[in-house]
N, C-alpha and C positions, 0 to 999 in steps of 0.2 A: 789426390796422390802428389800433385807439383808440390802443395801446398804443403805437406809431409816432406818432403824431402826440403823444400827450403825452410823449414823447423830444425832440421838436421842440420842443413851447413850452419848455420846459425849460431848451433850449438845450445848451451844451458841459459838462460835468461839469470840475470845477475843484477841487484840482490834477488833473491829465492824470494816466492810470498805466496799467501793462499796455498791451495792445494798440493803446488811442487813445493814450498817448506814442510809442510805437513805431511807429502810423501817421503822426505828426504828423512827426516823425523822419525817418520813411525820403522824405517828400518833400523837406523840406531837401537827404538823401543823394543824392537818383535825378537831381531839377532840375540840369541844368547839363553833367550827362556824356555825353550824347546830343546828335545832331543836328549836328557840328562836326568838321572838321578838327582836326590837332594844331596848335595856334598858336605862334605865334611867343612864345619867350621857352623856360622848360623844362617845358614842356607838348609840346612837339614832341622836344624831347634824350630826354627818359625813358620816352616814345612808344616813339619809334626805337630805343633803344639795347634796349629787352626785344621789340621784333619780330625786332632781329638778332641775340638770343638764341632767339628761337623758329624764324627761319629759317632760323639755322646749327647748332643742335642744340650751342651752345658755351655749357651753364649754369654754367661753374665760373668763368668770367674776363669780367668785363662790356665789351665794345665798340662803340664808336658810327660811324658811318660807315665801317667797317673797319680804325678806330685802338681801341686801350687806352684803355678809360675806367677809371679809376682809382676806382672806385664803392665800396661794398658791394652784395652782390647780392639782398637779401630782397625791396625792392620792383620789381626785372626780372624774379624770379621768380616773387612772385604777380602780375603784371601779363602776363608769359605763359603761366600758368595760367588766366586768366580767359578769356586771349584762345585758348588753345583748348578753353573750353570753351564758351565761347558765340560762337565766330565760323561758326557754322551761322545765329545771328538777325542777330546785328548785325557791322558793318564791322570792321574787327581793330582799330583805335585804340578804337574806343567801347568795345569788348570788352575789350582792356587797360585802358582808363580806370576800369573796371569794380573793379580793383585800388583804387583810392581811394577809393571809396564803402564797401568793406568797412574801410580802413581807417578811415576819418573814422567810420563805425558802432561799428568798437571803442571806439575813443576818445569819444564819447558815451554807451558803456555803460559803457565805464572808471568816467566821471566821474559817475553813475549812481549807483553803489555806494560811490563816495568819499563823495558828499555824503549818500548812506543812510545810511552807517556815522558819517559827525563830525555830523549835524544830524539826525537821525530822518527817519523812513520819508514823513513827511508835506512834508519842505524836499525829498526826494531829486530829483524832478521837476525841479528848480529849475537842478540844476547842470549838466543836457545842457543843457537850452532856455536858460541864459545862454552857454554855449558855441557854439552855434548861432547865437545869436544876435549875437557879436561881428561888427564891420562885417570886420573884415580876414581873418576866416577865410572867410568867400564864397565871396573872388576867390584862393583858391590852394586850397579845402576839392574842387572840383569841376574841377582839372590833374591830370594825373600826375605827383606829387611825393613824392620818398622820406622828407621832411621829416614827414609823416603820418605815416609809423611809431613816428617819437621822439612825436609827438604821441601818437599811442594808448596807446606806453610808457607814457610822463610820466603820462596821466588811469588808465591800471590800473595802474602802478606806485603810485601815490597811494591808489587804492582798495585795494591790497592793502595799504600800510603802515596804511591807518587802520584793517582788521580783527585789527593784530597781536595785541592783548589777549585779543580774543575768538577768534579764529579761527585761531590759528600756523599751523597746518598748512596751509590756505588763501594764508595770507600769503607763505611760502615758495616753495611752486606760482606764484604770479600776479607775485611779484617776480622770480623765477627766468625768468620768461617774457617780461617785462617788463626785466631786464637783453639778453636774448637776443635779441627785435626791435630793440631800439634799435642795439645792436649793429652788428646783419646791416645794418638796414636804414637807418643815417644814418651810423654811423662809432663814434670811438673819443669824439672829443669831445662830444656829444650826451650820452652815456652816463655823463658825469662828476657832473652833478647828483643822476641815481640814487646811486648809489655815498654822494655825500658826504653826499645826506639820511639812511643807514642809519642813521648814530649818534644821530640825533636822534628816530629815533623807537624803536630799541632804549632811549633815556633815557624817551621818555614813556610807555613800556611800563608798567605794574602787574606783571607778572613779568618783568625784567630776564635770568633765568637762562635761561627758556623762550622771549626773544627774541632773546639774541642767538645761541640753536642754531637759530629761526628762518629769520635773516639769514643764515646757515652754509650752510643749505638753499638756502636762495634763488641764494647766491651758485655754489653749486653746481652746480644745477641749469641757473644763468645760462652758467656754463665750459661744462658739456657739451653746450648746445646750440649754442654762437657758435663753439667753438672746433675744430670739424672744418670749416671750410670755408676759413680760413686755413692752416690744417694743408696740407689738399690741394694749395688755391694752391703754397705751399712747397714741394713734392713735386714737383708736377707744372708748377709754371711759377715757378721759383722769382726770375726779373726780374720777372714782373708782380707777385711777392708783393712782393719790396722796393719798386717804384714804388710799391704801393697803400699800403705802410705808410709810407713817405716824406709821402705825400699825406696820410694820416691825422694825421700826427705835426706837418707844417709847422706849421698853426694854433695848435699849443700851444706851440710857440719865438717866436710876435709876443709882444711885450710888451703889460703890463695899458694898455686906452686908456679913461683917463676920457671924456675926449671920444665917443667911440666909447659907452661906456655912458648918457651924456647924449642921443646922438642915437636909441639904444634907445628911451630912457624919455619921449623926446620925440614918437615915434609914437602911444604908448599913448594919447593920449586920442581917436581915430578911430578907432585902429587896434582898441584892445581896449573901444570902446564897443557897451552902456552897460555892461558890467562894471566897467571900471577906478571910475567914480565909485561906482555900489555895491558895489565891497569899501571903496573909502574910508570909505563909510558905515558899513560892517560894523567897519572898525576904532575909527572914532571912538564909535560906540554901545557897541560891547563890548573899549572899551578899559582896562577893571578886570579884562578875563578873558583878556588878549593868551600867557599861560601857559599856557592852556587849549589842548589838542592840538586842536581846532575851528579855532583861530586859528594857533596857532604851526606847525602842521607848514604847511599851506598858503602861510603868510607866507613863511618858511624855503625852503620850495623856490623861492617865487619869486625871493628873493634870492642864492638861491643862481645859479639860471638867470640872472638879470642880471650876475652876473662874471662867468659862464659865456662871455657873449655878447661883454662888453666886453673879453675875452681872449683868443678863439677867431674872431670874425665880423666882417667889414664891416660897417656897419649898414643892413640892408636886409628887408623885407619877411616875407620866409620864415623865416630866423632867430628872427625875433621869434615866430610860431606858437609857439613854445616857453613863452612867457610865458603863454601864453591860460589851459592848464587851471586852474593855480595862482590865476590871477587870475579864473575861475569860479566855483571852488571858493570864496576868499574871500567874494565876490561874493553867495554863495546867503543866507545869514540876510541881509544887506542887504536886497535882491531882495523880499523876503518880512516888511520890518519899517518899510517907508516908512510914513513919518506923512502922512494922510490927500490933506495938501495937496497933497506930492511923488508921493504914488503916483498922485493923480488927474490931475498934468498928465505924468506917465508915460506914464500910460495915452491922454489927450490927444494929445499930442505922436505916441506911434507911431501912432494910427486916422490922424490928419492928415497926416504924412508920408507913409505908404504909400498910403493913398488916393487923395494927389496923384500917385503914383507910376507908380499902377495906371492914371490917366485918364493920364498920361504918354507910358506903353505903348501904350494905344488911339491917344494921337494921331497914335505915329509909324508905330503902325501903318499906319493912315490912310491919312499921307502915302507909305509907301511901296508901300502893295498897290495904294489907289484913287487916287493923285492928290490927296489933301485934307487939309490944306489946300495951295495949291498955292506956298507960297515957303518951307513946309518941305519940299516934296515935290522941290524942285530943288537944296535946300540936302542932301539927303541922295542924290541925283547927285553933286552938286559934290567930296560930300566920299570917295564910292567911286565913281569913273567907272568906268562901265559894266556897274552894278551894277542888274538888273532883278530886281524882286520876283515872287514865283511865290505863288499864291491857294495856299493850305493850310490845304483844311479841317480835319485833324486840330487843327492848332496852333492854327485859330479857337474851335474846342470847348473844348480845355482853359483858352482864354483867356476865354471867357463861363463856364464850370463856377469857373475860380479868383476870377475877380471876384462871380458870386453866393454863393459861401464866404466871399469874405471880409467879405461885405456880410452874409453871417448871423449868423459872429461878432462884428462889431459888435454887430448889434442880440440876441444871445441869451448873450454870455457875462456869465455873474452875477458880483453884487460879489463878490470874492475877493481877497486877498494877491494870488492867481498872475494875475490880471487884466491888469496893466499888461504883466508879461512877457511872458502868453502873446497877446497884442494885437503886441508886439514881435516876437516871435522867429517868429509866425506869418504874420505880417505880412510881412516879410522873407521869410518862405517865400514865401509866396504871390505878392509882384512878385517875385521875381525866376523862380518857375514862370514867372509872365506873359512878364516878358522873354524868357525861352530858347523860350516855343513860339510869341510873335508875331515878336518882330523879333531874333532870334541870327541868321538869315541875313544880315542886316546886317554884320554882327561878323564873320562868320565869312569871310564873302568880304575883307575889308581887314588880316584878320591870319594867312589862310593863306598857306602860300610854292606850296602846289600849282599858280596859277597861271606863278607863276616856273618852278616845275620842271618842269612840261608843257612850255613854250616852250624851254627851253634843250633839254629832249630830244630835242622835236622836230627841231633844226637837226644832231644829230648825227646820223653812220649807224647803220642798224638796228643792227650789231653792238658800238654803242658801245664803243669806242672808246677810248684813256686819255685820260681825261680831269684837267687840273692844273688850280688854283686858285690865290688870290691873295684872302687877306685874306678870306677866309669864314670867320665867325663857327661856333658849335656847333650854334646853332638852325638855321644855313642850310644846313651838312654836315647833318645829322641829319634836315631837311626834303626833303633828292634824296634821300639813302639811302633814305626812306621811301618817298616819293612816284612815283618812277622807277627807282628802285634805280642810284643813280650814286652813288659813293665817291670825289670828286675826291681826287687827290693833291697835295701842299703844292709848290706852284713852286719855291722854293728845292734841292727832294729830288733828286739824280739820278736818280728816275724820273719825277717833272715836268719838268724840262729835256727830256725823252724824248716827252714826251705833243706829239700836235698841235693837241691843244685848250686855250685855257685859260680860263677863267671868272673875271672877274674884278667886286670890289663893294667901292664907295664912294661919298662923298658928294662927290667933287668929280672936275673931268677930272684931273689931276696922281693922284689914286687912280685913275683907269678907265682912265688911256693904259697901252699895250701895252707889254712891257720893250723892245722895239726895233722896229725897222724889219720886220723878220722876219713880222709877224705882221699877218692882215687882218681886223676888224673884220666880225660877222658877223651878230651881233643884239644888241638893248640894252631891256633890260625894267628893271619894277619891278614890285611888287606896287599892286594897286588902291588909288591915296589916299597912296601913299607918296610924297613930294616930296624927302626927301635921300637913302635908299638906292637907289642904283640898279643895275644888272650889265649887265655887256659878256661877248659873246662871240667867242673870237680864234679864229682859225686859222692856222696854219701854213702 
């Protein structure tokens, strides 16, 4: 017991390592993927599309609402791996969501050993907890997105080039495995920035001969695992194999868009803060040693990823996750070499933010369990009608245990380099724990479509029926197929023309009126809080 209590005054032990990083870690990981429907956006597509791989017994060809989805298959696969193997605890989406938490963990440890290996065993800390810590990985780190996988690539593909010197044989293995996820589990393009950083660091090799039989390995190793599943496809369904390489290939016939590269790099200062400003710092301080494999391979991949981007992608949110590891990685001596002033109002700035964040949570809490205060309590009606709060003790516990955590680490983590960060990135832990166990019901009621899909099912006959559609989005197929298990078929098909139902969604009447006369108006929903989507339902 003394010996407990002087652990206490003590406070956190700083840098983090073994066990307390990897506790600190796995709540980042766990926060966020419980407790919720699959939402609206591709949190519910990638849901759905590996439950109707788990419920059709159909692992070789990915499909969603009972169309060809055009995918790679590694994240449907561990996503219905998960989901049975823990759909005895939890609901089959939390259980598949369960899939991103191992990934987003690889990629954490990936980036682990990258920054062990280019900054010593004492920075290595540095480069999960800025990864973690970026604002933009969050909110897509805790969906079901295949996008995770190139991420975990990218951060152990990195950690495996930077032990090539030391470690060949290692490097081989983990880049060979690391060409093979990204692969399976994001596509052809994804996979191009690996590939092109090889020669850059076969160059910063100290034995050039024994790196590039290395990269040999690797690439090898890479072929035989990605490359029997396209095979099969081919064999055994050999349309879905050209559609899927069709789809794979489109992206790399757009032409290079600077604009499109500008709108990239134009996210980066929210999206990938505070890293993107401490690697700046990293480069401008150790800007005499930008040759140095510390600096250059990290740099290099990033810009290799930003043509990647402005060549292959739209410029949108998830994409960009690709940026993150590189711009961690940079990021770590930064992180770790603030001069007094900057590390102090660092470390400032996150206690202030989150703190405000954390009485934030409490107030809405508040407002939605008791009533209080009472003109936010109606403005959070106003904005989900018909959205009543249910007392949950569980979530009230975790939300008084995470607030007196965070209030310990304040007052017990000692002056250190890793101070500022780990104030940040625990911080960030810590409210957004809060948010998912006080107020996610909030959220979760105004971005599921289950209410939708309950309502439309209910109006059809028990033995549903065919049912056609009209201008339903992926999210919206992919949220019946899960939710009710309805497959509308596309109106225009002759087997829509055939159907006596049809379901139809938009934002104005000239989108919701009927194709003709023919057809009688039967229910008309929305989701709670939604003001321009809306669905009609017809009959025949």
């Amino acid at each position: 017991m003394p010996e407990q209590l002087s652990l206490i005054r003590r406070g956190i032990h700083l840098p983090p390592a073994g066990w307390a990083l990897a506790g600190m870690l796995a709540f980042y990981v766990l926060a966020g993927l419980f407790g919720r429907d699959p939402w609206k956006g591709e949190d519910a597509i990638h849901i759905s599309t590996a439950w109707q791989m788990l419920s059709t017994g159909d692992w070789l060809a990915p499909s969603l609402a009972g169309r060809p989805f055009h995918e790679p298959p590694l994240f449907y696969w561990s996503a219905a791996l998960t989901g049975l193997l823990f759909d005895w605890a939890l609901p089959a989406h939390e259980a598949m969501r369960l899939a991103s938490g191992i990934w987003i963990a690889l990629a954490l440890t990936g980036l682990y050993y990258a920054g062990r290996e280019l900054y010593g065993t004492d920075s290595a800390a540095a480069s999960p907890l800025l990864l973690a810590g970026c604002v933009g990985l969050l909110f897509h780190a805790h969906d079901a997105q295949p996008m995770l996988i190139a991420l975990a690539a990218y951060a152990g593909g990195l950690g495996a080039l930077a032990t090539i010197g030391r470690k060949p044989r290692l490097t081989g293995i983990f880049y060979g495995l690391a060409l093979a996820a990204c692969l399976l589990g994001a596509g052809i393009a994804p996979t191009l920035p690996l590939l092109a950083i090889a020669p850059l660091a076969w160059w910063l090799s100290p034995d050039r001969r024994k790196a590039a039989h290395t990269l040999l390995i690797g690439l090898g190793i890479g072929i035989a695992l990605a490359a029997p599943w396209p095979l099969a496809l081919l064999s055994q369904q050999p349309i879905r194999f050209e559609a899927w390489l069709l789809t794979e290939l489109a992206p790399l016939k757009t032409p290079f868009s600077a604009g499109g590269l500008g709108l990239f790099l134009a996210l980066l200062p929210w999206f990938a803060f505070p890293a993107l400003p401490l690697a700046a710092w990293t480069l401008w301080s150790r800007r005499g040693q930008w040759r140095a494999p510390a600096q250059l391979l990290p740099l290099a991949f990033f810009l290799l990823t930003s043509l990647l981007l402005a060549w292959a992608y739209r410029p949108r949110e998830i994409p960009a996750l690709l940026l993150l590891p590189s711009i961690a990685l940079l990021a770590t001596p930064g992180a770790l070499s603030l001069r007094r002033g900057a590390a102090n109002a660092f470390d400032w700035f996150a206690m202030s933010i989150f703190s405000f964040l954390a009485v934030l949570v409490w107030v809405s809490w508040a407002a939605m369990t008791l009533g209080f205060p009472q003109r936010l309590a109606e403005r959070v009606v106003e904005l989900r009608p018909g959205f009543v709060a249910e007392f949950d003790l569980l979530g009230l516990l975790i939300g008084i245990a995470a607030s007196i955590w965070w209030i310990w680490l304040i007052a017990n983590a000692p002056r250190s380099p890793y101070r500022s960060l780990t104030h940040w990135t625990l911080g960030f832990t810590t409210w957004w724990l809060m948010a998912t166990a006080l107020i996610l019901p909030w959220f979760d009621y105004g971005k599921s479509y289950r209410p939708v899909a309950e309502a439309v099912a209910g109006k059809l006959p028990a033995d549903k029926t065919c049912l056609a559609e009209r201008n339903l989005n992926a999210t919206q197929r992919a949220s019946f197929s899960y939710f009710v298990n309805l497959a509308p078929v596309e109106y225009d098909s002759h087997s829509g023309k055939a159907c006596d139902w049809l379901l139809v969604t938009g934002s104005s009447n000239a989108q919701l009126a009927a194709p003709d006369a023919g057809w009688t108006q039967v229910w008309q929903g929305n989701r709670p809080g939604e003001r321009r989507e809306r669905f009609r339902l017809y009959r025949r």
